[in-house]
C-alpha positions as CSV (number, residue, x, y, z in Angstrom):
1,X,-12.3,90.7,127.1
2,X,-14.9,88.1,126.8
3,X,-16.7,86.6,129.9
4,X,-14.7,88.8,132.3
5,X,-16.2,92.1,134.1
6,X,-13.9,95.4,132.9
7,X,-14.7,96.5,136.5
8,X,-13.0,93.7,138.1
9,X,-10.2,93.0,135.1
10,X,-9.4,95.6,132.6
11,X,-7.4,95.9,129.8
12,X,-5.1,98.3,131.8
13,X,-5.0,96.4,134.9
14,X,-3.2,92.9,132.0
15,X,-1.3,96.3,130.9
16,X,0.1,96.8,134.5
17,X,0.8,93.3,135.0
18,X,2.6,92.4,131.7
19,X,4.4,95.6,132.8
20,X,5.4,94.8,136.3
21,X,6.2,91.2,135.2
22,X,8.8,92.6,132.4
23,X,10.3,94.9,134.8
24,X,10.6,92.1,137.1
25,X,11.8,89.3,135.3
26,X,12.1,90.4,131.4
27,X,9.1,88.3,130.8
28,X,6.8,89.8,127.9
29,X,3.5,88.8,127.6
30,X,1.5,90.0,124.6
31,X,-2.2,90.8,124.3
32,X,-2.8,87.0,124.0
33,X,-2.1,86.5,127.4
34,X,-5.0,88.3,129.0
35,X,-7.3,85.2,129.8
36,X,-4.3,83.6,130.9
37,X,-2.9,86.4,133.4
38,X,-6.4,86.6,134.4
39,X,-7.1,83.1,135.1
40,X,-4.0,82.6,137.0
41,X,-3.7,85.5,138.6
42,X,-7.8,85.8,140.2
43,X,-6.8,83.4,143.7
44,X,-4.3,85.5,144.2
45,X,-6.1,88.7,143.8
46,X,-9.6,86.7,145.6
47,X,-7.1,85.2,148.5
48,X,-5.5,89.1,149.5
49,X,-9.3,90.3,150.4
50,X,-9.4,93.0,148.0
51,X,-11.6,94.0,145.8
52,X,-10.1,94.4,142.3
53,X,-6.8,93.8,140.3
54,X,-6.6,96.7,140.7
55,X,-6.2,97.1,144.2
56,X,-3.8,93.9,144.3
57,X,-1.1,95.4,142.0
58,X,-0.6,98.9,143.9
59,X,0.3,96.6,146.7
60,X,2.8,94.7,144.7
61,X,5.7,97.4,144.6
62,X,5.7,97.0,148.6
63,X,5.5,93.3,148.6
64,X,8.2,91.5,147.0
65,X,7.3,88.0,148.1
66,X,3.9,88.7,146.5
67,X,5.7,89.9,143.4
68,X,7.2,86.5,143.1
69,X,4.0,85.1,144.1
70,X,2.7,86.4,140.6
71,X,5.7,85.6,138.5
72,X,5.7,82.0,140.0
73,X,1.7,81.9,138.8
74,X,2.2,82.9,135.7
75,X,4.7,81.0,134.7
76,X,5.0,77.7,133.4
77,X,7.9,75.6,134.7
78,X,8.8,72.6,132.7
79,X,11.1,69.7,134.5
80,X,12.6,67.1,132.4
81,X,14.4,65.6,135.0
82,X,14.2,61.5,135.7
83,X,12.0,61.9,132.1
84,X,12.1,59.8,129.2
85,X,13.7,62.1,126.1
86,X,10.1,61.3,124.4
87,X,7.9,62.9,126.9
């Protein structure tokens, strides 16, 4: 993956997540995605203190306000409520 260190994001760590995600929530995230999961997911990995992806989702299966932590990141929620029908 472009611009982003294998040793602090690899391909198997997106794997992990698009797995844990789909288990969670029937989300699927393709291989597109990686930048994306990345991107969203890096405070949340930087804010827990430790030192890889890694690291953060083996504590996932123990936390489950975490776990919706990451679901809530990397989704995208749309409102349309009090909204014009054109926007």
């Amino acid at each position: 993956m472009p611009g982003v260190s294998p040793a602090i994001y690899s391909e198997a760590d997106f794997q992990r997540i698009a797995d844990l995600i789909h288990a969670a929530s029937g989300i699927v995230l393709s291989e597109r995605k990686q930048m994306l999961a990345y991107s969203r997911l890096a405070p949340l990995v930087r804010r827990s203190g430790l030192a890889s992806f890694g690291a953060f989702l083996d504590t996932l299966a123990d936390d489950p306000a975490a776990m919706t932590e990451v679901i809530t990141a990397l989704t995208t929620n749309h409102t349309y409520f009090h909204r014009e029908p054109h926007h």
